[in-house]
GURO-595349 format. One line per 5 residues: number of its first residue (from 1); their letters; for each residue y, x, z of C-alpha. Coordinates in Angstrom, 1 decimal. Each point is the difference from the previous one (the first is absolute). Layout:
N
NUM> A> Y/X/Z; ... .
//
This chain:
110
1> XXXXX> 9.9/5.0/-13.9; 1.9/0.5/2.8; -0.2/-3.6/0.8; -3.7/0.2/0.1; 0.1/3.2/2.8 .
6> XXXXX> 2.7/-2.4/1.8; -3.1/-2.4/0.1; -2.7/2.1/1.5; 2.3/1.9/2.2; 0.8/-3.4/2.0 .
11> XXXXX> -3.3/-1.1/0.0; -1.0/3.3/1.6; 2.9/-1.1/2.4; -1.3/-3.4/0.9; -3.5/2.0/0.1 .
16> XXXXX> 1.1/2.4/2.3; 1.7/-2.4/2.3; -2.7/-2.0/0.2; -2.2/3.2/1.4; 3.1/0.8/2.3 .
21> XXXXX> -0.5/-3.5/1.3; -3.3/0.6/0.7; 0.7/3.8/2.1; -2.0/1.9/-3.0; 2.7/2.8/-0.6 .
26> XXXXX> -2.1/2.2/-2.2; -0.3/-3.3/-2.2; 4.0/-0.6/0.1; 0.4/3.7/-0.8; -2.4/-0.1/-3.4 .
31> XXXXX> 1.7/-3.3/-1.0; 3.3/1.8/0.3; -1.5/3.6/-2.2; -1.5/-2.2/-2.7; 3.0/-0.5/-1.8 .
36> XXXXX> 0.3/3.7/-0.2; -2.9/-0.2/-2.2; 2.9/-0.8/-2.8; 0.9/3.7/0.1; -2.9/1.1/-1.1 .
41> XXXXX> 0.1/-0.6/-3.7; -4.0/-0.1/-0.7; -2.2/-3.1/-1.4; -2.0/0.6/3.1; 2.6/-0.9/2.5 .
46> XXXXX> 0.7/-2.9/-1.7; -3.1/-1.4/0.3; -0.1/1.0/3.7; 3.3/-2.5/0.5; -2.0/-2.2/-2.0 .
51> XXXXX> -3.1/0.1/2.2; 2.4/-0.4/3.2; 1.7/-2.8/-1.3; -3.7/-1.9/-0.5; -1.3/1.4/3.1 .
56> XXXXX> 3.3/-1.5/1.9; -0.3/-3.2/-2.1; -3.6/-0.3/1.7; 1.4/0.4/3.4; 2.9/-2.3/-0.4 .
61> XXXXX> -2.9/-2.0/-0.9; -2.0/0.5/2.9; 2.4/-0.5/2.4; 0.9/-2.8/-1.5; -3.5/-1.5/1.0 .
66> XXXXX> -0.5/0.9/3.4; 4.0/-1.5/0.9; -1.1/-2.7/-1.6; -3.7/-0.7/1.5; 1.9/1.7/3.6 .
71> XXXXX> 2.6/-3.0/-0.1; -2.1/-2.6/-1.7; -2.2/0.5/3.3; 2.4/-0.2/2.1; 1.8/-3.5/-1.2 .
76> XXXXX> 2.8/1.9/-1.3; 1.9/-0.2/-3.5; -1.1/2.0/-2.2; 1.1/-1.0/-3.7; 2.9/2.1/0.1 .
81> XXXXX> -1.1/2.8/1.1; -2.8/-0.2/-2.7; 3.1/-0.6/-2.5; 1.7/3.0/1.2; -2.9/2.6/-0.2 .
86> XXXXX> -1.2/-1.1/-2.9; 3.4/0.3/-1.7; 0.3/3.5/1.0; -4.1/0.6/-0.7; 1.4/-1.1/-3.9 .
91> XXXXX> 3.3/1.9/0.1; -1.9/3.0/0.9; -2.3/-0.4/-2.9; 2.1/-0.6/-2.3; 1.5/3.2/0.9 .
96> XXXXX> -3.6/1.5/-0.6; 0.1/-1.6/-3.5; 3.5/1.5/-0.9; -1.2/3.5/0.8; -2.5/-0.4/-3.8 .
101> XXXXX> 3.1/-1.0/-2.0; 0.8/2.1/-3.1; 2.7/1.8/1.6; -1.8/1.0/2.7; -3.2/0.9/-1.9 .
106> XXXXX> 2.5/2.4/-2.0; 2.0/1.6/2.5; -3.0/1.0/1.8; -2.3/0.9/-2.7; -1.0/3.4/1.0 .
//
């Protein structure tokens, strides 16, 4: 279990510094407090990390699109950084996934 909160809590990381890239603090700040969300031993909260790690999959996703169209436009290689994005788009789901495991489900039943 613990290697499934070790999961999220770096892709809230890589999250967050992607927002801190971009100058949106209060962004960088929620990315860092999700994790918290751990503490708090209720089904609900888990479903919460769940929907953030979707919801960040999508903007992996999306940024992912305009880098690529941005460089694509401007004659620039852009395969890797598809690569790259895309990898962390999956890791982040796949953190999203690990949250409806049994152990999960059962630690954080009430």
């Amino acid at each position: 279990m613990s290697a499934r909160i070790s999961l999220f809590a770096i892709a809230a990381l890589l999250l967050g510094a992607h927002f801190f890239r971009s100058g949106n603090f209060l962004l960088v700040a929620l990315c860092l407090a999700t994790p918290l969300l751990f503490l708090y031993r209720k089904r609900r909260s888990l479903i919460l990390l769940q929907l953030t790690a979707y919801a960040a999959t999508a903007s992996w996703l999306w940024t992912a699109l305009q880098l690529v169209a941005l460089r694509q436009q401007a004659d620039r290689p852009w395969i890797a950084a598809a690569l790259i994005l895309g990898a962390v788009a999956l890791f982040t789901l796949v953190a999203g996934f690990l949250m409806n495991s049994r152990c999960m489900r059962e630690r954080y039943s009430r």
